[in-house]
C-alpha positions as CSV (number, residue, x, y, z in Angstrom):
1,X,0.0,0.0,0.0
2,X,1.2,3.7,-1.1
3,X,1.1,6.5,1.1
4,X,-2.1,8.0,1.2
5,X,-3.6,5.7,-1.5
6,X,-5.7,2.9,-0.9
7,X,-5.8,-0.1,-2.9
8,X,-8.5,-2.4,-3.1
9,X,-8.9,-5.6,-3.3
10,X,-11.2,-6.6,-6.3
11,X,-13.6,-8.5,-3.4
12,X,-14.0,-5.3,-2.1
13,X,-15.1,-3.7,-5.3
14,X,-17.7,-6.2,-5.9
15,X,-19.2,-5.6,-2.6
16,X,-19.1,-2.0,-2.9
17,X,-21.1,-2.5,-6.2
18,X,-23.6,-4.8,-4.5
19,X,-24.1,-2.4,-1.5
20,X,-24.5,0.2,-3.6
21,X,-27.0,-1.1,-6.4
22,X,-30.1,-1.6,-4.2
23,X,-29.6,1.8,-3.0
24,X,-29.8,3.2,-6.9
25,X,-33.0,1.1,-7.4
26,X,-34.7,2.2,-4.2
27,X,-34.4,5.2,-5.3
28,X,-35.8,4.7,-9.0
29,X,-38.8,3.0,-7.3
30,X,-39.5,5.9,-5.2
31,X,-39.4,7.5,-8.3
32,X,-42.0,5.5,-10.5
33,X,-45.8,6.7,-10.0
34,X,-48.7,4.9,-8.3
35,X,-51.9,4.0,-10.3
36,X,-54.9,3.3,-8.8
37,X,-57.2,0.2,-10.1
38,X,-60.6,-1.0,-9.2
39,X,-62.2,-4.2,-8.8
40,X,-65.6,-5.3,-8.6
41,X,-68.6,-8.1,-8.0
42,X,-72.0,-8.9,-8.8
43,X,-73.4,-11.3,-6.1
44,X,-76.9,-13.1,-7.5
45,X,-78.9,-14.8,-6.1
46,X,-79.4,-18.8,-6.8
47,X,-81.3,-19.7,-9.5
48,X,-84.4,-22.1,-8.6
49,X,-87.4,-23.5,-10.1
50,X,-90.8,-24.7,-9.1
51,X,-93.1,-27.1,-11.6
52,X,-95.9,-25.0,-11.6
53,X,-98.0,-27.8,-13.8
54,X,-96.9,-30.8,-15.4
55,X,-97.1,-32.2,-18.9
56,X,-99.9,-34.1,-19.6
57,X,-101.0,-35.8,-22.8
58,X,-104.6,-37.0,-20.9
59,X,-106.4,-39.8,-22.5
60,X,-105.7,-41.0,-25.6
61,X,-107.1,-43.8,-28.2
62,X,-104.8,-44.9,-30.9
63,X,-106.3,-45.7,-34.3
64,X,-104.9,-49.2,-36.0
65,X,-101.8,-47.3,-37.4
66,X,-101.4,-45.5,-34.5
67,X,-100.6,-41.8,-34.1
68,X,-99.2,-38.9,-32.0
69,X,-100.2,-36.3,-30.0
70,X,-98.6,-32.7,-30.0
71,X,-99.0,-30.5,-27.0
72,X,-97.7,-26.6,-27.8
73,X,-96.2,-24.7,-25.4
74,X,-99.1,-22.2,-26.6
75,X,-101.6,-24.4,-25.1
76,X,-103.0,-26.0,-28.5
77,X,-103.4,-30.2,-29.3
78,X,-102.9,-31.8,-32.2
79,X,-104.0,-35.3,-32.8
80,X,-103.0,-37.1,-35.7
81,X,-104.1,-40.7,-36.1
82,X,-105.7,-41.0,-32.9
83,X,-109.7,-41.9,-32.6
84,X,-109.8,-40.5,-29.3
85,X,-107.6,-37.8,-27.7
86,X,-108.7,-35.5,-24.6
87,X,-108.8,-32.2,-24.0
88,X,-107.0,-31.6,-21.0
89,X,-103.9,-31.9,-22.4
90,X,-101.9,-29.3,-21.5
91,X,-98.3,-28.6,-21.6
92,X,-95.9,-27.9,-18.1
93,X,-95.0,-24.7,-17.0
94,X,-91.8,-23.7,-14.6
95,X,-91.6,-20.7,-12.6
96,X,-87.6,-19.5,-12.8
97,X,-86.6,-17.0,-10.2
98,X,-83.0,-15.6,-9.7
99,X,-81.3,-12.5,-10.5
100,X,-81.8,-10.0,-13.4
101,X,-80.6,-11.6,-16.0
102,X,-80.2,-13.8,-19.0
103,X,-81.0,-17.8,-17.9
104,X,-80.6,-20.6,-21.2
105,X,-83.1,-23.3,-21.1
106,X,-82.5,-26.7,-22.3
107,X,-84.5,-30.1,-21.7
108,X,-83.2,-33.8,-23.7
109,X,-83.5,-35.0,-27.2
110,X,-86.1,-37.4,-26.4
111,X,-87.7,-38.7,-23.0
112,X,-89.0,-42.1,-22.1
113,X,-92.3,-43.3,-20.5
114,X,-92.4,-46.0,-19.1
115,X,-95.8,-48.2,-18.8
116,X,-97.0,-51.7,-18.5
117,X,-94.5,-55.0,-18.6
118,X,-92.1,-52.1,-19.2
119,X,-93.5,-50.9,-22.7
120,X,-92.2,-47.6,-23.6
121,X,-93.1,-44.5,-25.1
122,X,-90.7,-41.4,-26.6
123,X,-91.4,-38.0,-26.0
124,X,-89.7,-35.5,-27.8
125,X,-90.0,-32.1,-25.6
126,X,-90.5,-28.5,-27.0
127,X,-89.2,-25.3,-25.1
128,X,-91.0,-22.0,-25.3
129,X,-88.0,-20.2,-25.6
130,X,-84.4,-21.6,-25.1
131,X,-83.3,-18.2,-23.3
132,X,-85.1,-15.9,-20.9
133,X,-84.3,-13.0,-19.5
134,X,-85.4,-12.4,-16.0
135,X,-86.7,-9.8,-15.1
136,X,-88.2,-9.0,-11.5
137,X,-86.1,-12.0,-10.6
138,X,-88.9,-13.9,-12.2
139,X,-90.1,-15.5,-16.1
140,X,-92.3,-18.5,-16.4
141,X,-91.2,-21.2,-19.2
142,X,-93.5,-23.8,-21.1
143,X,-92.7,-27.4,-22.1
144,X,-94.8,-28.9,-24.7
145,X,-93.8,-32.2,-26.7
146,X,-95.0,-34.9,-29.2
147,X,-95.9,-38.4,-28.4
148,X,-95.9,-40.7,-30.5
149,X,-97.7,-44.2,-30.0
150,X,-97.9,-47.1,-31.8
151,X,-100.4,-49.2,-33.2
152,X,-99.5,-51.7,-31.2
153,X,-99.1,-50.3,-28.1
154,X,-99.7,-51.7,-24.8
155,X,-102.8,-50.6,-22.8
156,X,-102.1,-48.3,-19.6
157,X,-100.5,-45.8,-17.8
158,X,-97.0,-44.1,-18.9
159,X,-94.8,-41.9,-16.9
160,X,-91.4,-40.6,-17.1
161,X,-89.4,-37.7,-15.6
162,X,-87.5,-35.4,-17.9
163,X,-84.5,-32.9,-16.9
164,X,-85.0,-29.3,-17.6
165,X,-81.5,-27.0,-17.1
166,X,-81.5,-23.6,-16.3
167,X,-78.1,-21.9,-16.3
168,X,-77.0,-18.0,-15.9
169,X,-75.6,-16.6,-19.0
């Protein structure tokens, strides 16, 4: 070492450097603005329904060829084939209550009823609309469908349950 003139050791530099880098970028931190952002949530309710009336194709009397009955979510009946078909058909209606806002409808291709020694029957279900928009929290849908039956078709009762989906869009 020199007389009044340090020398250091190239450890010594590195450190100094490391010491003295955080301090820099503290201070260009400091220096960068703050922005302000928001964030926000809708909370709704759940969405429920309640089978206000059901489907119902009443009483009905094949011809030999058989035939099929059309209930419309409108109310109307339409009996093809059929040399007897009642009048208190009517179709199901669901009561929807939730939030606000846009709910899709959906209910399967085709449904089965089921009647005696396991004889079956397909249904094939008609929405009134595949999309509602609630308003008051509340909308009503319709489900109407055609049944067909066949000639040969066993004499009884038929039931089956159906799904119907309501989803927030």
């Amino acid at each position: 070492m020199e007389k009044g003139r340090i020398i250091l050791h190239p450890l010594m530099t590195a450190l100094f450097l490391a010491v003295s880098f955080p301090l820099s970028s503290s201070a260009n931190a400091q220096a960068r603005p703050n922005f302000q952002a928001t964030a926000s949530v809708v909370i709704m309710r759940t969405l429920s329904a309640q089978q206000a009336s059901v489907l119902r194709f009443g009483r009905v009397m094949p011809s030999a060829g058989g035939g099929a009955v059309t209930i419309f979510t409108d109310g109307h009946i339409a009996c093809s084939g059929m040399r007897l078909c009642d009048a208190q058909a009517a179709p199901a209606h669901f009561v929807v209550t939730g939030s606000d806002t846009l709910v899709a409808v959906s209910v399967p291709d085709e449904v089965v009823l089921v009647g005696p020694g396991g004889d079956s029957l397909r249904l094939t279900p008609s929405l009134s609309t595949s999309q509602i928009a609630l308003s008051d929290g509340q909308e009503t849908v319709t489900i109407g469908g055609t049944l067909a039956i066949g000639a040969d078709q066993s004499l009884g009762s038929y039931a089956g349950q159906y799904e119907i989906k309501f989803e927030y869009q």
